[in-house]
PAROZA-187267 format. One record per atom (N, C-alpha, C, O): y, x, z; residue in one letter. Coordinates in steps of 0.001 Angstrom, whole numbers, plus 500000, padded with zeros to 6 digits. Layout:
BEGIN
YXZA;...
This chain:
BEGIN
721658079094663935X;720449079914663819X;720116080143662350X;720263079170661610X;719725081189661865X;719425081420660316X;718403082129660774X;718439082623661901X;717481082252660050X;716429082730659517X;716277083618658141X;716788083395657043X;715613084447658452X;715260085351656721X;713942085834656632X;713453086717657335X;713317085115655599X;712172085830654923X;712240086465653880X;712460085847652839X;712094087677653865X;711741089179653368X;710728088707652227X;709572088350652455X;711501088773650600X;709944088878649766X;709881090316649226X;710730091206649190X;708898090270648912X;708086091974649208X;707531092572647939X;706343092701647645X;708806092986647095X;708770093432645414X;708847094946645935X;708099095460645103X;709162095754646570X;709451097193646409X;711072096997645786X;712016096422646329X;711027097627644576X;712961097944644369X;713202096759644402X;713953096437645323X;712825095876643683X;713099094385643632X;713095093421644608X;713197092228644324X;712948093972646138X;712777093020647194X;714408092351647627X;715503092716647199X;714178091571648336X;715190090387648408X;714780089862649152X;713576089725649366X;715992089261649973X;716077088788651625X;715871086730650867X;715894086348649697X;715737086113651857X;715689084540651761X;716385084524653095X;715820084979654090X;717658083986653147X;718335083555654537X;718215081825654369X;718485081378653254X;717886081023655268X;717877080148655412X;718269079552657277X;717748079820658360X;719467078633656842X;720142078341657890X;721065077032658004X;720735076151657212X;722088076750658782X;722902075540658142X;724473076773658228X;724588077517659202X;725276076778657346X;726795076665657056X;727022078168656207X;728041078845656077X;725481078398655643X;725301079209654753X;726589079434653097X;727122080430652608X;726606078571652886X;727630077919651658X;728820078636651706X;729146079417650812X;729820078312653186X;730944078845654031X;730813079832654230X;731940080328654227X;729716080950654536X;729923082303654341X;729421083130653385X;728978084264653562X;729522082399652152X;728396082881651128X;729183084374650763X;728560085422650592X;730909084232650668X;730799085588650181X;730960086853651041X;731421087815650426X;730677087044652323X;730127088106653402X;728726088401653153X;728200089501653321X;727901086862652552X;726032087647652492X;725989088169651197X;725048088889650866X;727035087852650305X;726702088761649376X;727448089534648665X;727450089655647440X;728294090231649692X;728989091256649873X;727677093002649026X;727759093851648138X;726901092656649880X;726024093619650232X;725141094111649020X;724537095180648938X;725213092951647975X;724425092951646944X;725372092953646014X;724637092441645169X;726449093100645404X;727539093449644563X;727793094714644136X;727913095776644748X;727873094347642659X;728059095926642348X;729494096032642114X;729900097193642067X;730034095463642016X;732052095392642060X;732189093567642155X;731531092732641534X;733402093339643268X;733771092239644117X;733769091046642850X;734846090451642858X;733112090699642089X;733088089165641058X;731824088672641092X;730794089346641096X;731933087244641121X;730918086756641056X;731444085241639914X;732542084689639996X;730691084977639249X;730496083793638076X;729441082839638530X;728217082954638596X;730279081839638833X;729478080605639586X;728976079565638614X;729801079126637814X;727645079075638567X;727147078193637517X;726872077027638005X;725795077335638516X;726985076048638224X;726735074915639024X;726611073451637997X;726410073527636785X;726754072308638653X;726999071320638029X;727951070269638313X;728507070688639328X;728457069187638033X;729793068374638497X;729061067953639493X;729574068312640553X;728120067370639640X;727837066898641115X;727919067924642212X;728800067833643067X;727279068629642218X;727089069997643196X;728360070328643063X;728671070727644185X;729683070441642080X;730722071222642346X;731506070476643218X;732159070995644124X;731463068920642920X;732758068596643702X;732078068626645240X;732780069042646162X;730462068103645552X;730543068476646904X;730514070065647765X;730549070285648975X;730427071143646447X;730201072311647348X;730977073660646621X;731191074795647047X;731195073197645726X;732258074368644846X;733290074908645442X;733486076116645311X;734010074238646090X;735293074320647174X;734928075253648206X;735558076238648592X;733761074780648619X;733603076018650122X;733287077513649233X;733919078568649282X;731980077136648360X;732123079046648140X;732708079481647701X;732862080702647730X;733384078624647017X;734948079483646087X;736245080405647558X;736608081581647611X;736538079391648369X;736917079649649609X;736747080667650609X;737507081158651444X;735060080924650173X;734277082537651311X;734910083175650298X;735886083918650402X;734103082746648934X;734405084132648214X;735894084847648169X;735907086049647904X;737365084058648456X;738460084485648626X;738269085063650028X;738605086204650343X;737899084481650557X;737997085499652055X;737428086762652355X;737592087494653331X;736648086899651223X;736269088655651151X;736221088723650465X;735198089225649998X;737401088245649516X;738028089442648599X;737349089609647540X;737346090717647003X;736560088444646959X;735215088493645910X;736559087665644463X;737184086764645023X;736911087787643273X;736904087257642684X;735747086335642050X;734695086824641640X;736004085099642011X;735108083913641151X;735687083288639787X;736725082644639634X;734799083633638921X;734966082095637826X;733965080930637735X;732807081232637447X;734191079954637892X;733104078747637493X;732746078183636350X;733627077937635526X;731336077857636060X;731142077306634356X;730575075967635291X;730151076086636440X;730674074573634477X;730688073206635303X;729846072804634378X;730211072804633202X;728442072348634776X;727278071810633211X;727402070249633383X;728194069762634190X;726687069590632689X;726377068375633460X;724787068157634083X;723689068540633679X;725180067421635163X;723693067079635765X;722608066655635352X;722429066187634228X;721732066780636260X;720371066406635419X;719136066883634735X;719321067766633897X;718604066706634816X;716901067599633775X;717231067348632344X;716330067635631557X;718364066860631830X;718438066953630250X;719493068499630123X;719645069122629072X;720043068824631293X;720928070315631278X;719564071225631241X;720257072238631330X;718678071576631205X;717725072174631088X;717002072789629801X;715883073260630002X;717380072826628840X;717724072813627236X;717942073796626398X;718744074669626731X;717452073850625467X;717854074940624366X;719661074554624329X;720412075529624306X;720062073651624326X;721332073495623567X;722200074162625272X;723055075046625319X;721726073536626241X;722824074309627211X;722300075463627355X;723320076147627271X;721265076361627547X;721087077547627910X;721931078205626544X;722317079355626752X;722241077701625311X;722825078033623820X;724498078049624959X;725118079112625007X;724938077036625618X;726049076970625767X;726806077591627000X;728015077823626988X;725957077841628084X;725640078592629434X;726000080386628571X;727062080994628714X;725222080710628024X;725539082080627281X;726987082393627224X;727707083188627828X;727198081398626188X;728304081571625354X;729325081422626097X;730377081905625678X;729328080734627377X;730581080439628243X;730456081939629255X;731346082699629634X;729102081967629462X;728829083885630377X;729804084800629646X;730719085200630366X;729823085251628306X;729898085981627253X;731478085735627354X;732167086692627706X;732230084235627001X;733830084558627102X;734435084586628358X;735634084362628522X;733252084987629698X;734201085351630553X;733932086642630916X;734160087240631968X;733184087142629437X;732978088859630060X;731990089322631013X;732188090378631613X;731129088758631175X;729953088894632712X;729193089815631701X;728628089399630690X;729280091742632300X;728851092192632230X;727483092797632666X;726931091912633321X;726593094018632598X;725727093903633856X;725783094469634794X;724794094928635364X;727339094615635319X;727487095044636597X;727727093889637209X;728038094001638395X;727676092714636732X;728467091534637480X;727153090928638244X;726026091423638239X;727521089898638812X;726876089060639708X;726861087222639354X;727949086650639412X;725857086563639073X;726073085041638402X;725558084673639893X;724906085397640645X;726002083420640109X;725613083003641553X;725222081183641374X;726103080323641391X;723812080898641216X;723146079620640299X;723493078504642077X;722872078489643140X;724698077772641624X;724803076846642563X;723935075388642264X;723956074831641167X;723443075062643030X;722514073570642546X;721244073732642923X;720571074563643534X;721095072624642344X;719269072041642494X;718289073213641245X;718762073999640425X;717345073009641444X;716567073154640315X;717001073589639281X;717095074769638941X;717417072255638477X;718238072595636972X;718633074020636652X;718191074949635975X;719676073772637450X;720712074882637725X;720122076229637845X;720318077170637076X;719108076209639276X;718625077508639229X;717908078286638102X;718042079470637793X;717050077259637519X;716125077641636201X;716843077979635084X;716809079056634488X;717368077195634878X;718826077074633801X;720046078631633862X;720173079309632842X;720714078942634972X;721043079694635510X;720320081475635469X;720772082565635120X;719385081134635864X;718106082288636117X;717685082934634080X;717669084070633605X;717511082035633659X;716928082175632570X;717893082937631948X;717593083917631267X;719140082533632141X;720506082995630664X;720346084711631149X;720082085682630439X;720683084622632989X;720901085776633707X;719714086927632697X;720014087876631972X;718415086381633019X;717606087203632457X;717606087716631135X;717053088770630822X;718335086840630216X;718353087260628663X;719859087522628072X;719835087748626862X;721100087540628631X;722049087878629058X;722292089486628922X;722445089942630055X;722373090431627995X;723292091532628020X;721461092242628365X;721370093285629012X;720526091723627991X;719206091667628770X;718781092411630357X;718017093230630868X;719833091505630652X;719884091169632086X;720628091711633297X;720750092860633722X;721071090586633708X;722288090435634536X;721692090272635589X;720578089786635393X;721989090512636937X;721464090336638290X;721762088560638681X;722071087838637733X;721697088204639487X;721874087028639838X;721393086131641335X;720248086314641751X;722233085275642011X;721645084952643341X;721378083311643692X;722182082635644334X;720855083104643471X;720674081398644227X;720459081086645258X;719517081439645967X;721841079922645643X;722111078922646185X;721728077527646164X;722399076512645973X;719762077809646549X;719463076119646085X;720297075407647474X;720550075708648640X;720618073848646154X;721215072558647432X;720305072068647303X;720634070954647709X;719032071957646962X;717994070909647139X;716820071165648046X;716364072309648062X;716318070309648744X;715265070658649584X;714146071294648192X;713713072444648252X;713958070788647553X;713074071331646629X;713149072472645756X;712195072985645173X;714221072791645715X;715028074025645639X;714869075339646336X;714737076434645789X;714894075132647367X;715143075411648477X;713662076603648862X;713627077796649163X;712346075310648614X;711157076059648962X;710054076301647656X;708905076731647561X;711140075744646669X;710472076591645492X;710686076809644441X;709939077719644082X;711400076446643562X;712225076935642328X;713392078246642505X;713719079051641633X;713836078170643784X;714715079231643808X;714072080755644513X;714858081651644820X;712840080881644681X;711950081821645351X;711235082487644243X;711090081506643514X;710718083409643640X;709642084311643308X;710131084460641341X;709516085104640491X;710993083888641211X;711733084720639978X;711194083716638787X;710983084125637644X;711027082555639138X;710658081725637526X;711947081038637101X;712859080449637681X;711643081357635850X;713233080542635582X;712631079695633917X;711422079860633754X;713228078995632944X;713055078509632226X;713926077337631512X;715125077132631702X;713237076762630827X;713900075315630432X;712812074397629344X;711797074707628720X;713453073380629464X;712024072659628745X;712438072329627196X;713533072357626634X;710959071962626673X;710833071552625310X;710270069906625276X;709700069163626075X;710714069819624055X;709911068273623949X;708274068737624482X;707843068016625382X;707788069321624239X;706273069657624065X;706058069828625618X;704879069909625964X;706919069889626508X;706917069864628021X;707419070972628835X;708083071848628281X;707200071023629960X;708263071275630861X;707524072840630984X;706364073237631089X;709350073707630882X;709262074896631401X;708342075863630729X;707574076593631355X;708459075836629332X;707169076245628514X;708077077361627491X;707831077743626347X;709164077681628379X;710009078936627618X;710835079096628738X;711560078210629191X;710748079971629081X;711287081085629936X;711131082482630795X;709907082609630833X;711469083155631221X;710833084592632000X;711299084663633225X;712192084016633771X;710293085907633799X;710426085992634904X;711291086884635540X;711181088097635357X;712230086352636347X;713519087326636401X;714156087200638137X;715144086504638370X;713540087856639078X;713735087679639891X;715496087696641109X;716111088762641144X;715920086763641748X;717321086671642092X;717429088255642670X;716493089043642535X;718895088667643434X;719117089594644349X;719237089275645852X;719163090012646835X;719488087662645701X;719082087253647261X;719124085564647455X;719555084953646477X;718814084957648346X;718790083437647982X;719528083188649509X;719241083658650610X;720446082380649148X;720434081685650893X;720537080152650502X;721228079720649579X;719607079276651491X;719146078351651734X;719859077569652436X;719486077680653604X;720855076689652323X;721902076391653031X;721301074751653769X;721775073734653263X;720438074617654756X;720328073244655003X;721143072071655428X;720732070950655727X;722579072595655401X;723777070977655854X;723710071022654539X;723620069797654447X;723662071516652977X;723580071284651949X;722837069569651573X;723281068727650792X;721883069510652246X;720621068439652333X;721329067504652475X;721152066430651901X;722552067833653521X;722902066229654227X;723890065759653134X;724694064987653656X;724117065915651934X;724957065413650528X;724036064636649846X;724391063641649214X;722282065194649954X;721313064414649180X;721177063027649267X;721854062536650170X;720356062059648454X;720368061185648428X;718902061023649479X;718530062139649842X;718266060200649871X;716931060099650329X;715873060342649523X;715117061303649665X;715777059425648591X;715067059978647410X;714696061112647068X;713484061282646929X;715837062494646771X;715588063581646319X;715264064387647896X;714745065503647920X;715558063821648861X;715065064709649623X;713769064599650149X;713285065377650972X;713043063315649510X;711752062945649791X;710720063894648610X;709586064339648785X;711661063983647334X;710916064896646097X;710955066018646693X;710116066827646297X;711838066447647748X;711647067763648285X;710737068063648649X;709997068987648311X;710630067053649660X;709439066928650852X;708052067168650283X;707223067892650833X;707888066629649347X;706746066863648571X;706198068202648192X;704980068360648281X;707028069276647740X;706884070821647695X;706426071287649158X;705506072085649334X;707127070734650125X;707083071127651604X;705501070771652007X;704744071556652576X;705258069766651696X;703505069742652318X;702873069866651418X;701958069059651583X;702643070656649979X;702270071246649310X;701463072562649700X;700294072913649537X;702680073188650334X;701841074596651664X;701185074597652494X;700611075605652905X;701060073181653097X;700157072943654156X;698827072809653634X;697833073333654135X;698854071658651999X;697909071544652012X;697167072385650967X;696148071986650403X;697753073597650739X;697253074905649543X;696358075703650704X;695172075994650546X;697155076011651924X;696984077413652324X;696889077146654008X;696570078016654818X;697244075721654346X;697969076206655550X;697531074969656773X;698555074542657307X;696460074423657228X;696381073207657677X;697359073155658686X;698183072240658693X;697354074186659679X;697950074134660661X;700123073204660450X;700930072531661090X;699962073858659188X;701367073284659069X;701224072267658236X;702214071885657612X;700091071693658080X;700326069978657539X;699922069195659092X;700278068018659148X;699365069634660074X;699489069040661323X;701171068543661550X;701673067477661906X;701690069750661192X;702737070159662361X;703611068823661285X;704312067900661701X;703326069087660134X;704334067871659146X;703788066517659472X;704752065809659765X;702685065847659551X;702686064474660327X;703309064806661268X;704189063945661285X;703530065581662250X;704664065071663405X;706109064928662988X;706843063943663060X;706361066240662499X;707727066348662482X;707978065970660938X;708997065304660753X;707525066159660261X;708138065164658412X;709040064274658805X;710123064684659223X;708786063012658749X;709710061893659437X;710909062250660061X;711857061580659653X;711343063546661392X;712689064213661613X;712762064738660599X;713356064044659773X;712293066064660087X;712836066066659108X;713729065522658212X;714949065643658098X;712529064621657319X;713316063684656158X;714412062926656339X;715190062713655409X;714636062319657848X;715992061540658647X;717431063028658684X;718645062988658481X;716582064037659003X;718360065185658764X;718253066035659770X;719164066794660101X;716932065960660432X;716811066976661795X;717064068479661091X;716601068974660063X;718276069134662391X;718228070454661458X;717322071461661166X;716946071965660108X;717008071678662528X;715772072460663080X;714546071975662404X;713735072813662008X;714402071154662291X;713118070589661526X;713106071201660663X;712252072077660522X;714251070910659581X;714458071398658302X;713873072983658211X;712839073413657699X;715283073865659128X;715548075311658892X;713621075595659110X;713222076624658567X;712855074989659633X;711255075648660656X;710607075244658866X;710217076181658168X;710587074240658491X;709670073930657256X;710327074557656451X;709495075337655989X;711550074813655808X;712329075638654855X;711713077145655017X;711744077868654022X;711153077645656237X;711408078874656351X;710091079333656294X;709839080473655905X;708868078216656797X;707613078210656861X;707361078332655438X;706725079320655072X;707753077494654577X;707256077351652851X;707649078276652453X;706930078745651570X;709071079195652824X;709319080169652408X;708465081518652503X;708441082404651649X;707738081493653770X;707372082161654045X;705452082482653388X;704745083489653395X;705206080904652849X;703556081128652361X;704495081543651135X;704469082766651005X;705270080949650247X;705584081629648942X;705549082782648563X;704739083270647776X;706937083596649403X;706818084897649353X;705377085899649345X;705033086801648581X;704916085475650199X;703328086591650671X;702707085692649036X;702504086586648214X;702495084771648624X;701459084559647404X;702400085607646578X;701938086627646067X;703996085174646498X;704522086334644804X;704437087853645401X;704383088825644648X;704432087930646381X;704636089124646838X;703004089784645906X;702856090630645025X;702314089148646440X;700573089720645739X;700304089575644260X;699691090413643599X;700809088441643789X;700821087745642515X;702048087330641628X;702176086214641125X;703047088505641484X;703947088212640995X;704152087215639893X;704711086124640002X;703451087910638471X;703207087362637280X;702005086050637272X;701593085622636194X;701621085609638305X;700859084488638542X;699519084587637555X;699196083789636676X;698732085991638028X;697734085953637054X;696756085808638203X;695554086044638083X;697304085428639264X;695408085244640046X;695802084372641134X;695309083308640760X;696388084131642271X;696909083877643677X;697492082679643916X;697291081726644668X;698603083112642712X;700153082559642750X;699913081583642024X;700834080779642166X;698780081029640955X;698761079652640516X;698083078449641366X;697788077288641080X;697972079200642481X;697376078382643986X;698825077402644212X;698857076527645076X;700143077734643187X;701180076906643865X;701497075618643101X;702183074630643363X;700606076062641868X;700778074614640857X;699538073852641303X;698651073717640460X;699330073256642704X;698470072511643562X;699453071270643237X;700646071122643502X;698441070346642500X;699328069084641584X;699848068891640359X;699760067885639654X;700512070128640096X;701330070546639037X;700912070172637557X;701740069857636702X;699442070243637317X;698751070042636279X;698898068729636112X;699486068490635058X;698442067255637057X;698771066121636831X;699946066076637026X;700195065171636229X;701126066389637557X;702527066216637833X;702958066531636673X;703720065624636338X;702898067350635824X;703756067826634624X;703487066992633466X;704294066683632590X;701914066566633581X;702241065332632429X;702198063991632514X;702040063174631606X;702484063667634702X;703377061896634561X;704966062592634125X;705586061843633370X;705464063467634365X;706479063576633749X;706846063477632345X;707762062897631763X;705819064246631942X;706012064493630483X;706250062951629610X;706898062729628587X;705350061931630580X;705505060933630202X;706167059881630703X;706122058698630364X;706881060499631666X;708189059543631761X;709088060094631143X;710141059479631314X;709240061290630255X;710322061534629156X;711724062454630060X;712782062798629532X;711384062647631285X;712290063482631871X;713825062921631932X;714911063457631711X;713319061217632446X;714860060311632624X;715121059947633679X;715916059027633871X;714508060587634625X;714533059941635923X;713892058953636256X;714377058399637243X;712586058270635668X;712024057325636081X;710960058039637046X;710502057434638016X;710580059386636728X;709663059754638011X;710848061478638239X;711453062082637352X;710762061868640096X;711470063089639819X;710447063788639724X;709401063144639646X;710339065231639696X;709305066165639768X;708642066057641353X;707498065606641286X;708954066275642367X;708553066563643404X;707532064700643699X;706573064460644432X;708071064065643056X;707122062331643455X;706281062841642403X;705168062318642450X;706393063532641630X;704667063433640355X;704012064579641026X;702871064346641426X;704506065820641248X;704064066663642087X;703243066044643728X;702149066480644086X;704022065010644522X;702667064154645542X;702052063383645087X;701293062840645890X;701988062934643809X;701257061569643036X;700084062832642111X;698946062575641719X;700695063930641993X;699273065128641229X;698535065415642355X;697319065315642188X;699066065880643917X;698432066241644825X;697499065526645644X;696612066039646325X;697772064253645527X;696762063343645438X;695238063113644762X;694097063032645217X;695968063041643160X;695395063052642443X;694069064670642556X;692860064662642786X;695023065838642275X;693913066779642778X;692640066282644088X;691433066508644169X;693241065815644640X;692360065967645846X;691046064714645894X;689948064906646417X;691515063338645164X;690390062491644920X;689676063367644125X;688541063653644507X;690440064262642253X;688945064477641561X;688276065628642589X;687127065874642224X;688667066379643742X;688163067031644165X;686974066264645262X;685876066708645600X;687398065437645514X;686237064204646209X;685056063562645499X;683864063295645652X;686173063458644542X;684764062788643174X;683870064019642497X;683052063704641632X;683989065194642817X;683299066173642559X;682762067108643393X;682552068262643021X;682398066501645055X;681705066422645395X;682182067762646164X;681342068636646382X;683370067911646529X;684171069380646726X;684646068928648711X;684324069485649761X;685510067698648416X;686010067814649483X;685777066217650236X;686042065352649401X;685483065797651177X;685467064862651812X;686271063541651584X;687344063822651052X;686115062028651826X;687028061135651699X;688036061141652728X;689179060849652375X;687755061506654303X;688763061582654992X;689999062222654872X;691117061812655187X;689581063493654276X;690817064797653483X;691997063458653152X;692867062837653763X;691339063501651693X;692025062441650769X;692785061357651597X;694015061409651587X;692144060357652329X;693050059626652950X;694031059767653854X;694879058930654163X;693848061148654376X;695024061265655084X;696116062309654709X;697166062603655281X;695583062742653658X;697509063178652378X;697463061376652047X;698222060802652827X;696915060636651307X;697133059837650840X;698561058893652016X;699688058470651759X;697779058917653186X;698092058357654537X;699568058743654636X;700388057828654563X;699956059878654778X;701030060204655373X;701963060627653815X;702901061384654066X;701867060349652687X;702405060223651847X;703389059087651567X;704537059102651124X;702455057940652026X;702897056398652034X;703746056713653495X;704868057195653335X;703451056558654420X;704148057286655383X;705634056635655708X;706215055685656233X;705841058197654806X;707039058766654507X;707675058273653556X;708903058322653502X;706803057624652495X;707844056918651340X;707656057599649778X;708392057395648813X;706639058330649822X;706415059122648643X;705263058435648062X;704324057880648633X;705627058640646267X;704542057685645677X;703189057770645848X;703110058420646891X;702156057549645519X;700870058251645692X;700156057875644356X;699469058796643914X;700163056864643700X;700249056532642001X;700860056751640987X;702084056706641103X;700520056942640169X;701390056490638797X;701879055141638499X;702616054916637539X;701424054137639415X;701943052728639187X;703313052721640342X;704222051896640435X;703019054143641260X;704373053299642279X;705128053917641181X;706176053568641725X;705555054541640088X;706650054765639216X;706751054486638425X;707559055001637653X;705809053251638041X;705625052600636715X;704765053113635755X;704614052384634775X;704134054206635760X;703609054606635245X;701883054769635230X;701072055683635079X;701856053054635523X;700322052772635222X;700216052640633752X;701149052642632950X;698373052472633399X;698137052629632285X;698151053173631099X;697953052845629929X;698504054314631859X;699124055540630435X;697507056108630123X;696821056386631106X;696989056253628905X;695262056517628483X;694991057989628873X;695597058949628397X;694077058043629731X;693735059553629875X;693961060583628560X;694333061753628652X;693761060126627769X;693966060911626295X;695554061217626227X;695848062313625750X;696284060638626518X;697701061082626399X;698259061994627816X;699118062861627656X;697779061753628966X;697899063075629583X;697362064234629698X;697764065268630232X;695864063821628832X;695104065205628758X;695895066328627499X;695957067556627562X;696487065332626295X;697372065976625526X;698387066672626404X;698575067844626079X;699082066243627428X;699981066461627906X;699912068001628774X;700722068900628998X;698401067728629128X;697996068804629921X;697373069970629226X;697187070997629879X;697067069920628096X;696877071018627156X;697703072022626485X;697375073017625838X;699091071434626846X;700526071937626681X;700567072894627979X;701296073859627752X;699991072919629303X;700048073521630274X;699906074994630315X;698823075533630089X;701142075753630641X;701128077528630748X;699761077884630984X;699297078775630273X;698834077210632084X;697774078178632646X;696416077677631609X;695220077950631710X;697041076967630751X;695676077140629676X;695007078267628937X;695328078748627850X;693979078607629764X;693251080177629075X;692271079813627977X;691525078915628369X;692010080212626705X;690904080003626115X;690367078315625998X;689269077761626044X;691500077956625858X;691820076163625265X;691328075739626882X;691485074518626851X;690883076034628103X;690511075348629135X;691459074966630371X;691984075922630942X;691653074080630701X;692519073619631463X;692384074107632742X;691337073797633310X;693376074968633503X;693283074995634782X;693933074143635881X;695041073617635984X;692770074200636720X;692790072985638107X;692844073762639428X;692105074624639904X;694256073018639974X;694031073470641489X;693550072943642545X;694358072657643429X;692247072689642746X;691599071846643765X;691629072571644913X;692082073671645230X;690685071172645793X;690454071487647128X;689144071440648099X;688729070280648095X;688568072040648694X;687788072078649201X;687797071051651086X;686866070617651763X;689451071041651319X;689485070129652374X;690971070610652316X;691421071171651316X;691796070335653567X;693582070503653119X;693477071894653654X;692497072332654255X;694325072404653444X;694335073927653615X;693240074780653136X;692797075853653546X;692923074007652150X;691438075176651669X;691981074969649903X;691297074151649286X;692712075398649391X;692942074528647426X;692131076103647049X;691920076932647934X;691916076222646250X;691631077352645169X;691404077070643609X;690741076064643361X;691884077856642482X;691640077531640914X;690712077307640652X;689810077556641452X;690372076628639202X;689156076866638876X;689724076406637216X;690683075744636819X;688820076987636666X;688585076347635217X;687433075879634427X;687197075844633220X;686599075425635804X;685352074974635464X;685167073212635364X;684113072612635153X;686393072682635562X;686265071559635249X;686335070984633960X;687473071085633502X;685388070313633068X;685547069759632373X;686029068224631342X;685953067027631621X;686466068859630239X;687609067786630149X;687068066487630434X;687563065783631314X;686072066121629736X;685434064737630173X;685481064272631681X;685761063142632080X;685164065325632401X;685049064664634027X;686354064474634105X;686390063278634395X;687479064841634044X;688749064755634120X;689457063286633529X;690012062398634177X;689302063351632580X;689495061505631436X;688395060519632167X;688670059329632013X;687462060722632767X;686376060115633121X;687196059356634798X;687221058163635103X;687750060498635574X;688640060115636243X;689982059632636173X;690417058616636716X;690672060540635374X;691948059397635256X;692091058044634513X;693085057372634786X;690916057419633306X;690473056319633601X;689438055492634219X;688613054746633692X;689646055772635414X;688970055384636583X;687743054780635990X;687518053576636106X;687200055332635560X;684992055089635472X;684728055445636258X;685203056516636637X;683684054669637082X;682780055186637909X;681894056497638096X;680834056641637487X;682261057176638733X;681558058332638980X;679564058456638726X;678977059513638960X;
C-alpha cells in the first residue's frame, strides 16, 4: 500500500509517496520527474552500505544512469567544509541543471544535499529519499535545507524545494531504536501543534509503531505528512503559519547547541524535551492546564523519550547560556524571541510576547 500527499506550490508542486519497498522502485517514480535518464546519488557510508545497492539496482532497471558521492555520517557532515566538498565532487561529475541529485539518508544528508542542489549552477533540481523516521515527516518536506555554524544550528541555508520525496518505511527497519524514537518525537509534534485527534490515536498506536508496525508507520508518516504540507502549502517562507512547526524547537535548538552536536542529545529527544518544556512555560503562564502537560509528559516517558535535560545529561546548564543560545534563533524579530506555545494539545500558536525574564525565571526553576 503507498500513499501520496500532494504539496500544493502551483509549478513547484510535488507528490510525497510514502509506502514500504519504495527504495526498490525508486527509479520508475522518478522516471517522471527527469529531465534526461541520470541521477547523482548523495548519501552517506552508513545509509550506502544498507541501501545504496537497491537504488542503484532500480535505477539500472530503467535505464537511469547513477553516480554516487559517499560523505561521512553524522551532524558534523553538516558543514561549511562538506557542503565546500559536496560541490566540488557535484562539479567533477558534471551535474548540470538538467540533471537530477537524489539526497539518500537521514536529515544530514537531506539538508546537506538540498542546500548544494540549491546553490549549485544556482540550482539544480533534486529528490529525497528520507531513511529516517524523522526524515521522513520533516526535514525532507517543504524545501528547508541548510547546515550549521558554531553559533548554531541551520542558521545558513535556503529554501529550495525537492521534485518529489518518497518515504520508504522498511527503510526504518535498519534504524536503531533510539533514532527511531527521535523520530517519533516529530510524529507527535502534529498532534500536539494542530491535531488532538491524532495525539489520541498516538497513545494507542505509538508503541506499534515504534516496535516496526508497518501500517502504523505508513498512517502516522502520511498523517504528519499531510498537516505539513497544508501549513507550507499556506506558509511557504514561514512568515506566519509555518513557524507553528518549530513547536519545541526554540528550547530544542539550544539543549543541542549545548550538547555541541556529538550525539549526546539527538535532535528529535531535545525537540520532546522542548515540547515539554513549551507546554509547562505555557502552564506556568497561565495558558494551558496541568493535565495537558502531564499527559505529553506521560506518554513521552511511555515510550522512552526524554522529557528533561537531565535524562541527557544535560542538567544544570544556567538559563543565561540557553537564552544566549536562543537569541541565535532564525525567528528572532526585533531582538525578541519567538515562542511556540500552547493553549491545550492541539491548540500551539506563536507569540512573541513572552518575556525574557519569565523565560530564565522558568528554566531556572523559580517559583512562579
Amino acid at each position: 500500500m503507498t500513499r501520496t500527499v500532494r504539496v500544493d506550490l502551483g509549478a513547484r508542486s510535488y507528490d510525497i509517496a510514502i509506502g514500504a519497498g519504495l527504495l526498490a522502485a525508486a527509479g520508475d517514480a522518478m522516471k517522471a520527474v527527469l529531465s534526461r535518464p541520470r541521477v547523482v546519488i548523495v548519501t552517506d557510508r552508513n545509509v550506502a552500505d544498507a541501501h545504496l545497492g537497491t537504488v542503484e539496482a532500480s535505477c539500472v532497471r530503467s535505464g537511469i544512469e547513477t553516480a554516487a558521492i559517499v560523505l561521512p555520517p553524522g551532524e558534523a557532515t553538516k558543514s561549511f567544509a562538506e557542503l565546500e566538498h559536496l560541490c566540488g565532487a557535484l562539479i567533477d561529475r558534471r551535474v548540470g541543471r538538467d540533471d537530477m541529485i537524489l539526497a539518500l539518508g537521514g536529515g544530514v544528508i537531506g539538508d546537506l544535499a538540498g542546500f548544494a542542489a540549491s546553490i549549485l549552477r544556482r540550482g539544480v533540481d533534486f529528490i529525497q529519499a528520507p531513511t529516517t523516521l524523522l526524515a521522513q515527516v520533516d526535514s525532507s518536506v517543504g524545501g528547508k535545507t541548510a547546515v550549521n555554524v558554531p553559533q548554531g544550528k541551520n542558521l545558513i541555508g535556503a529554501f529550495h524545494q525537492p521534485r518529489l520525496v518518497l518515504a520508504d518505511v522498511a527503510a526504518l527497519d535498519t534504524l536503531p531504536r533510539r533514532e527511531v524514537l527521535a523520530g517519533y518525537a516529530e510524529v507527535v509534534k502534529y498532534g500536539l501543534l494542530g491535531d488532538r485527534g491524532f495525539f489520541d490515536w498516538l497513545e494507542v498506536n505509538g508503541p506499534a509503531l515504534i516496535e516496526g508496525d508497518r501500517a502504523a508507520r505508513i498512517e502516522a508518516v502520511a498523517r504528519s505528512c499531510q498537516a505539513k504540507a497544508r501549513i507550507v502549502a499556506a506558509d511557504e517562507r514561514e512568515s506566519g503559519e509555518r513557524a507553528l512547526l518549530n513547536l519545541g524547537h526554540t528550547f530544542g535548538h539550544a539543549l543541542e547547541a549545548e550538547g555541541g552536536y556529538d550525539g549526546t542529545i539527538l535532535h528529535g529527544e531535545a525537540v520532546a524535551i522542548g515540547m515539554v518544556q513549551a507546554f509547562e512555560l505555557s502552564a506556568r503562564l497561565g495558558l494551558c492546564n496541568g493535565q495537558d502537560v502531564e499527559r505529553v509528559r506521560r506518554h513521552f516517558t511511555a515510550v522512552g523519550l526524554p522529557v528533561r535535560p537531565a535524562d541527557r545529561g544535560l542538567d544544570g546548564v544556567p538559563a543565561e547560556r540557553l537564552l544566549h543560545h536562543m537569541a541565535q534563533d532564525k525567528k528572532v524579530r526585533d531582538g525578541r524571541l519567538t515562542f511556540v506555545l500552547v493553549r491545550g494539545i492541539g491548540e500551539a500558536f506563536v507569540t512573541r510576547d513572552v518575556e525574557a525574564p519569565a523565560v530564565s525565571a522558568y528554566l531556572s526553576g523559580e517559583a512562579a
